[in-house]
TIFI-241599 format. One record per atom (N, C-alpha, C, CB): residue in one letter; residue number from 0; x, y, z. Coordinates in steps of 0.05 Angstrom, whole numbers, plus 5000, padded with zeros to 4 digits. Each point is the difference from the previous one (the first is absolute). Glycine has a CB too. Example, Ala and Ser with C-alpha at 12.3 -4.5 7.8 and 13.67 -1.06 7.14 Angstrom:
// TIFI-241599
vexlo	seti	c1	c2	c3
A	0	5264	4886	5156
A	0	4982	5024	5000
A	0	5018	5024	5000
A	0	4962	4977	5025
S	1	5031	5044	4961
S	1	5016	5024	5001
S	1	4985	5022	5014
S	1	5024	4987	4957
END
This chain:
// TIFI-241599
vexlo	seti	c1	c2	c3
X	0	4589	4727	5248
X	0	5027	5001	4990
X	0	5017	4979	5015
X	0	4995	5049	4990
X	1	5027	4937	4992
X	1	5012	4990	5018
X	1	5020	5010	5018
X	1	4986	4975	4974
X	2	5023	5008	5045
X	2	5016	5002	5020
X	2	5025	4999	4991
X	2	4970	4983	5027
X	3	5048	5029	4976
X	3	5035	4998	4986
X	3	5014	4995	5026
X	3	5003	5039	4957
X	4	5020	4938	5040
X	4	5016	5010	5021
X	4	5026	4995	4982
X	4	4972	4989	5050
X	5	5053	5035	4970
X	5	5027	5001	4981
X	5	5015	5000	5028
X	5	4991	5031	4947
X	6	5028	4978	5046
X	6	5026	4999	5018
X	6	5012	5027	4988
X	6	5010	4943	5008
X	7	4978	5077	5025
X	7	5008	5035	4988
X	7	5034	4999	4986
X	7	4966	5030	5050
X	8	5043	4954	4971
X	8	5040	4999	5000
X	8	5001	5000	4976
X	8	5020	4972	5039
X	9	4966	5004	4939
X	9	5012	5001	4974
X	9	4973	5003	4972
X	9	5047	4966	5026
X	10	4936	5050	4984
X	10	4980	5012	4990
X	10	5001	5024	4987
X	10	4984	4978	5028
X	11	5016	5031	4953
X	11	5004	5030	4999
X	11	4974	5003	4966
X	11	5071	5007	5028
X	12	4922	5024	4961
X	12	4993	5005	4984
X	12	5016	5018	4983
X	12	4965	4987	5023
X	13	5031	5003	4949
X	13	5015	5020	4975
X	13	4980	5012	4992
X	13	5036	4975	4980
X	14	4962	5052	5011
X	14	4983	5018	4995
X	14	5015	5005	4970
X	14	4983	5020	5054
X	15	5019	4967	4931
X	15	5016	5015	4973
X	15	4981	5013	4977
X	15	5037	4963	5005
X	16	4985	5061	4993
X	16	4992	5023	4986
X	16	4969	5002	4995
X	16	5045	4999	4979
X	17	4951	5027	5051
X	17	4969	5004	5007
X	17	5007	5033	4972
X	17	4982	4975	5077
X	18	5021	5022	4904
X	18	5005	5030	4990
X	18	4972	5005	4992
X	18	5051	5000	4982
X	19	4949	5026	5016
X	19	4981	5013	4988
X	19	4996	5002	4970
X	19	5005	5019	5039
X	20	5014	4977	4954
X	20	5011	4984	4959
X	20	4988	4977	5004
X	20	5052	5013	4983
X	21	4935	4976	5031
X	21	4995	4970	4994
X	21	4969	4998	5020
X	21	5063	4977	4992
X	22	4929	5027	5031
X	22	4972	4999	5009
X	22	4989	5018	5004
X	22	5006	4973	5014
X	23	4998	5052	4974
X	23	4974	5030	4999
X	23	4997	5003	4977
X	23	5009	5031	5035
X	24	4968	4981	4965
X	24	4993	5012	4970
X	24	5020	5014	4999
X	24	4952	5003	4994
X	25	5052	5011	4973
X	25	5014	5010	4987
X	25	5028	4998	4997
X	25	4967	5019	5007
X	26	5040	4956	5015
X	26	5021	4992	4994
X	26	5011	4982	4985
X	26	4994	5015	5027
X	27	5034	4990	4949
X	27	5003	4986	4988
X	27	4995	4978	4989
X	27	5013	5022	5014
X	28	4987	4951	5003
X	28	4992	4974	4989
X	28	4974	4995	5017
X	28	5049	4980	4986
X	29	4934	5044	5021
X	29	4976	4998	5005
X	29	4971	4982	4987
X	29	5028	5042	5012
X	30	4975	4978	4969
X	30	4988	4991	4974
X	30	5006	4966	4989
X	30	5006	5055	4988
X	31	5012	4935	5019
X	31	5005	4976	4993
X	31	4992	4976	5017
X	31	5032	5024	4980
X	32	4964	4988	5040
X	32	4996	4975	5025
X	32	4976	5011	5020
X	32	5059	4983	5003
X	33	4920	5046	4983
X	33	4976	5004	5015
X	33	4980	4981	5003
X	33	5007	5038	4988
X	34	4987	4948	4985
X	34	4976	4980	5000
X	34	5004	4982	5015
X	34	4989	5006	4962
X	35	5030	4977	5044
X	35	5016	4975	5018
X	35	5004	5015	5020
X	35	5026	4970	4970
X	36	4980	5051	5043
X	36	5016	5010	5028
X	36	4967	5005	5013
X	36	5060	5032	4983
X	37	4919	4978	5000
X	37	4971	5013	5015
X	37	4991	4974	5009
X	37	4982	5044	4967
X	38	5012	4939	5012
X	38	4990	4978	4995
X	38	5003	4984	5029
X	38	5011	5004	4945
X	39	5016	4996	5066
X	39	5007	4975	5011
X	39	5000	5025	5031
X	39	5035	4955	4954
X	40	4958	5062	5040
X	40	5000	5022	5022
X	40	5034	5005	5027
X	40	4935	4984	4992
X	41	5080	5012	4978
X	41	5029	5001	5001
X	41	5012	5016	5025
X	41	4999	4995	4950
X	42	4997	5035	5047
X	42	5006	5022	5023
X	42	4995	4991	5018
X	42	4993	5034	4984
X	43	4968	4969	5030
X	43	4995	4997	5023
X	43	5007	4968	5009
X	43	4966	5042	4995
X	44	5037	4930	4991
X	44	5022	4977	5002
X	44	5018	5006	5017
X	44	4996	4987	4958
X	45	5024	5033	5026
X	45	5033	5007	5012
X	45	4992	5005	5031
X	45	5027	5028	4954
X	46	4971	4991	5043
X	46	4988	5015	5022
X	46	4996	4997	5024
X	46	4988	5007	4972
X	47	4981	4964	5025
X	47	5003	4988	5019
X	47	5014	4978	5012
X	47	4973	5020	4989
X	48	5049	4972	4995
X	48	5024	4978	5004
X	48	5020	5016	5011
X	48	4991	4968	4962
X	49	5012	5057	5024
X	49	5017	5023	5019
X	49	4996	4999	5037
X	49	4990	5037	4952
X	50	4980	4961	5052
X	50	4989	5019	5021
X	50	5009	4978	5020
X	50	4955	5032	4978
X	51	5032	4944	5017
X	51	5002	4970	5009
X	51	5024	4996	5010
X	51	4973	4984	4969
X	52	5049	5027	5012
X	52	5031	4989	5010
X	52	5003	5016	5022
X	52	5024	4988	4955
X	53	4980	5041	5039
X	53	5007	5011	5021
X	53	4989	5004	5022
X	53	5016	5011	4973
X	54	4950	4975	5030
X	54	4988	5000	5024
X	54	5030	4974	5014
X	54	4931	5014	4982
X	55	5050	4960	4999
X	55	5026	4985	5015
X	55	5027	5007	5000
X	55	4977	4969	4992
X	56	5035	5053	5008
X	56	5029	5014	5007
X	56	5018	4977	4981
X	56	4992	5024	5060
X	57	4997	4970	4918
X	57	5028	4989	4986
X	57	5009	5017	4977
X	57	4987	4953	5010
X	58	5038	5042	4993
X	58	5027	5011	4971
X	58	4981	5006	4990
X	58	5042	4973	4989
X	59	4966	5052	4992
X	59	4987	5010	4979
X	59	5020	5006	4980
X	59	4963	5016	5027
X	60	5037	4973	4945
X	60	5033	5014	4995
X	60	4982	5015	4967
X	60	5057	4951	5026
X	61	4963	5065	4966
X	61	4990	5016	4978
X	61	5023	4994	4972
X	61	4975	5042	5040
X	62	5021	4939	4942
X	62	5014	4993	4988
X	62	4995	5020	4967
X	62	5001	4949	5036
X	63	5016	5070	4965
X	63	4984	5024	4976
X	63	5013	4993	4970
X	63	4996	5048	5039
X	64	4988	4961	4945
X	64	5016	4997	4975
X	64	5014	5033	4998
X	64	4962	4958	4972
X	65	5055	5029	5015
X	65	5020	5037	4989
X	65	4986	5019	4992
X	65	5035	4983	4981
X	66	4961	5034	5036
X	66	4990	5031	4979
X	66	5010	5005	4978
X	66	4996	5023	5031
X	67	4989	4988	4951
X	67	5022	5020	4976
X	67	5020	5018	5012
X	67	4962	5005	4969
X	68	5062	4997	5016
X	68	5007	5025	5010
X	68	5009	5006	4972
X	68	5012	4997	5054
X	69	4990	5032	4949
X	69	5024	5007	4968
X	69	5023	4988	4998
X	69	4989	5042	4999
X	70	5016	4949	4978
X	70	5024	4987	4995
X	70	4998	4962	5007
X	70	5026	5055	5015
X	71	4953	4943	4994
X	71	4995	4969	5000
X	71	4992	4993	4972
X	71	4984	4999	5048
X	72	5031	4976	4945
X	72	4999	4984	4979
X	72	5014	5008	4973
X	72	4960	4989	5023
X	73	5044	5042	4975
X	73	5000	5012	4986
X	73	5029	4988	4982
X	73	4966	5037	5030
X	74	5055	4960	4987
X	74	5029	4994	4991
X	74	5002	4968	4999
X	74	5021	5046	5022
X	75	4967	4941	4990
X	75	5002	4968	4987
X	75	4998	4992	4981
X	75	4991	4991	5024
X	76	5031	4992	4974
X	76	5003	4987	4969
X	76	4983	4974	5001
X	76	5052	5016	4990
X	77	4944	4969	5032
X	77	4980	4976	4995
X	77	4977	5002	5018
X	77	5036	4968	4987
X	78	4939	5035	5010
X	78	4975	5004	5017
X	78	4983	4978	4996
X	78	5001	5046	4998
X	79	4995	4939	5018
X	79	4972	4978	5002
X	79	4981	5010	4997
X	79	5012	4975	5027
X	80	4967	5017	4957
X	80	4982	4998	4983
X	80	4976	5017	5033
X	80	5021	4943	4950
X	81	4984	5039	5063
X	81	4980	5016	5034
X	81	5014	5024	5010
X	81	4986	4953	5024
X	82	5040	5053	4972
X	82	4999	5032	5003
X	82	5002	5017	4985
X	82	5012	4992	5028
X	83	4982	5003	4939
X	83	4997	5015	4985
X	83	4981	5028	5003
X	83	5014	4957	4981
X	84	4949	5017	5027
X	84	4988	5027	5009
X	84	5001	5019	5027
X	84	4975	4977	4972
X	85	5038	5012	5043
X	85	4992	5025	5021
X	85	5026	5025	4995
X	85	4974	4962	5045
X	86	5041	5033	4935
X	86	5015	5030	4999
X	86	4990	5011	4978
X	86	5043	4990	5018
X	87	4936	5012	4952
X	87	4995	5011	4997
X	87	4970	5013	5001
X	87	5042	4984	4988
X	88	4943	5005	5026
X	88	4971	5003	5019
X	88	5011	5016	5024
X	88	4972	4951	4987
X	89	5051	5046	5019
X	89	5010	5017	5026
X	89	4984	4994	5020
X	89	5016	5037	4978
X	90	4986	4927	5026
X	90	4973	4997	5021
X	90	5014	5010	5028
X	90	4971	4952	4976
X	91	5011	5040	5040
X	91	5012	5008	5028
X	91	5029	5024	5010
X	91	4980	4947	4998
X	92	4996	5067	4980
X	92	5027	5028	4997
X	92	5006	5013	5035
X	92	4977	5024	4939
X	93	5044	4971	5070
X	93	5011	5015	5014
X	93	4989	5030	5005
X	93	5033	4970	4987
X	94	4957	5043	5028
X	94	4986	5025	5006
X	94	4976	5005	4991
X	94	5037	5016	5002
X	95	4953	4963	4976
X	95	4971	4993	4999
X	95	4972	4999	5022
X	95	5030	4980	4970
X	96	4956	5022	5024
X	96	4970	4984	5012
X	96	5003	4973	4995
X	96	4966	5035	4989
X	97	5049	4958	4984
X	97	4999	4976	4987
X	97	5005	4976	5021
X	97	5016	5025	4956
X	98	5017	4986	5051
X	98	5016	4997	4998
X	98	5002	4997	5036
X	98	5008	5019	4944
X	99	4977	4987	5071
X	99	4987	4995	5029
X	99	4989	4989	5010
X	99	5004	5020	4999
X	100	4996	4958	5030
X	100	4982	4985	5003
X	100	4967	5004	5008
X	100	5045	4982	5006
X	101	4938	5010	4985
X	101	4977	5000	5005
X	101	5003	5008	5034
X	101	4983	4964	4955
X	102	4995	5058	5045
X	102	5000	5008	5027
X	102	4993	4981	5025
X	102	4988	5038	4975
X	103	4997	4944	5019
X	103	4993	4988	5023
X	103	5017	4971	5009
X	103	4953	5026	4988
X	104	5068	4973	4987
X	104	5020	4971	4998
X	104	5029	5019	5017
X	104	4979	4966	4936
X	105	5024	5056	5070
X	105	5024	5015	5004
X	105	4997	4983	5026
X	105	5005	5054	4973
X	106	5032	4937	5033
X	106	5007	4992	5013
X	106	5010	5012	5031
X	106	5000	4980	4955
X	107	4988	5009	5058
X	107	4997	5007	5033
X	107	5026	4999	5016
X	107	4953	4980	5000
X	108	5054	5033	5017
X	108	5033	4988	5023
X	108	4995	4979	5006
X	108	5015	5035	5024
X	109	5013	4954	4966
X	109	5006	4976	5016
X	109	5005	4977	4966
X	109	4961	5013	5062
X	110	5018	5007	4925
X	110	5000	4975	4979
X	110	5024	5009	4981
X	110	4944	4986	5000
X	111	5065	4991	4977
X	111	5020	5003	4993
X	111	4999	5003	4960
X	111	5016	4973	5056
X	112	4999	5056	4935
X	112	4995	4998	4979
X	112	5026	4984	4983
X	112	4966	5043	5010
X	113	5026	4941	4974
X	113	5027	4985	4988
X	113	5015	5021	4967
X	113	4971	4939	5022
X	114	5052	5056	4984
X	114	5021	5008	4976
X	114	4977	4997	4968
X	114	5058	4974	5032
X	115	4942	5050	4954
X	115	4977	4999	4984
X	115	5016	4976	4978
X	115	4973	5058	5009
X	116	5011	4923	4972
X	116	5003	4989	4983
X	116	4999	5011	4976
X	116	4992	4974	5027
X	117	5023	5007	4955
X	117	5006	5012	4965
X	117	4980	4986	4987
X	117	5053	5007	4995
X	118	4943	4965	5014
X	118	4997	4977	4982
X	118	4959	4999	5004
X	118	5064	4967	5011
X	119	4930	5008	4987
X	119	4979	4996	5002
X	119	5001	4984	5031
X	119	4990	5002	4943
X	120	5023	4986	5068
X	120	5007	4996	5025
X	120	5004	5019	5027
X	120	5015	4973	4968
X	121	4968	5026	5053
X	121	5005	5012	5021
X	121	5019	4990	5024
X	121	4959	5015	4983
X	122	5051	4967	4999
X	122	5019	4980	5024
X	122	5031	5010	4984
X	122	4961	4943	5015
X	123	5040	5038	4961
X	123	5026	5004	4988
X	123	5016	5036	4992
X	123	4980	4945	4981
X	124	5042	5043	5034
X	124	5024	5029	5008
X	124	4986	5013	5010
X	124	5030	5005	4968
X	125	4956	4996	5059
X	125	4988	5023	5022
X	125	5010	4993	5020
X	125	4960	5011	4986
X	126	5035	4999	5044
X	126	5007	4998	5016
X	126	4984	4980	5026
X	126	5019	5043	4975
X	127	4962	4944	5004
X	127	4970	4981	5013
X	127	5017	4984	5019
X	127	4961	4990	4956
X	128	5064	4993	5022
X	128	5001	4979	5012
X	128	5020	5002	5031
X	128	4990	4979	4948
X	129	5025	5045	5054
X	129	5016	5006	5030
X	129	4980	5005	5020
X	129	5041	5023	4980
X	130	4936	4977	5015
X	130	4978	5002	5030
X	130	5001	4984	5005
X	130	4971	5022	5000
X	131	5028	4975	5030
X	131	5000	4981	5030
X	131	4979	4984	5000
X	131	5018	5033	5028
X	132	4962	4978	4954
X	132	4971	4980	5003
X	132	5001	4982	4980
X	132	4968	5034	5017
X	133	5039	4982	4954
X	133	5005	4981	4974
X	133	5021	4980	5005
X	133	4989	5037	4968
X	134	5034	4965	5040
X	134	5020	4986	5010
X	134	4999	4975	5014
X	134	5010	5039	4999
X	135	4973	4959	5013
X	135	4986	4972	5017
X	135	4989	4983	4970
X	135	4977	5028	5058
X	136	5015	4990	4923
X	136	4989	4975	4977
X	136	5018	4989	4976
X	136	4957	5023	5007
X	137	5070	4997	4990
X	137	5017	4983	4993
X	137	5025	4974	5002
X	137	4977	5035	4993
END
């Protein structure tokens, strides 16, 4: 393997949306991305890029997409074509299994979960970009 070197100060990892709607069976967009997610041995991947960072003690930040909740989407008059489906699939439903992060991606003290997103973006209108670590890169 190779050798990496970074700079912890302005090093950090995004973990975005470890849900269970999206990398376990039976979840939602499971079925859509099993053959490619097994294939490329996607999970245990994360996992160990997870394990790696926080051995080396860097940032970890958790950049989530929006849960469902009731009453999401429901009253807008204009919806982008990318959040059409997750309000009526009710992905990442709020009080779900769905809708929770994969057990072994759940985020540890110290690390930081970010303002959940609407869009297809884990950066734009969250709270990514006011961290101290992200901040050094703009």
């Amino acid at each position: 393997m190779a050798e990496l070197k970074f700079e912890r100060e302005v090093t950090a990892l995004l973990v975005i949306d470890p849900y269970n709607d999206f990398i376990s069976e039976g979840g939602k967009f499971w079925g859509h991305l099993k053959t490619v997610a097994e294939a490329n041995n996607c999970v245990p991947n994360m996992l160990r890029v997870l394990n790696a960072a926080r051995v080396a003690k860097l940032r970890v930040f958790y950049p989530l997409h929006r849960r469902y909740r009731p009453g999401d989407y429901e009253t807008w008059k204009y919806i982008a074509p990318i959040q059409r489906e997750p309000g009526p699939s009710k992905a990442f439903e709020c009080g779900t299994s769905g809708g929770e992060i994969r057990s072994e991606f759940e985020p540890q003290p110290g690390e930081t979960v970010v303002l959940e997103h609407w869009g297809s973006s884990g950066f734009a209108n969250t709270d990514l970009d006011l961290s101290e670590v992200l901040r050094r890169f703009i």
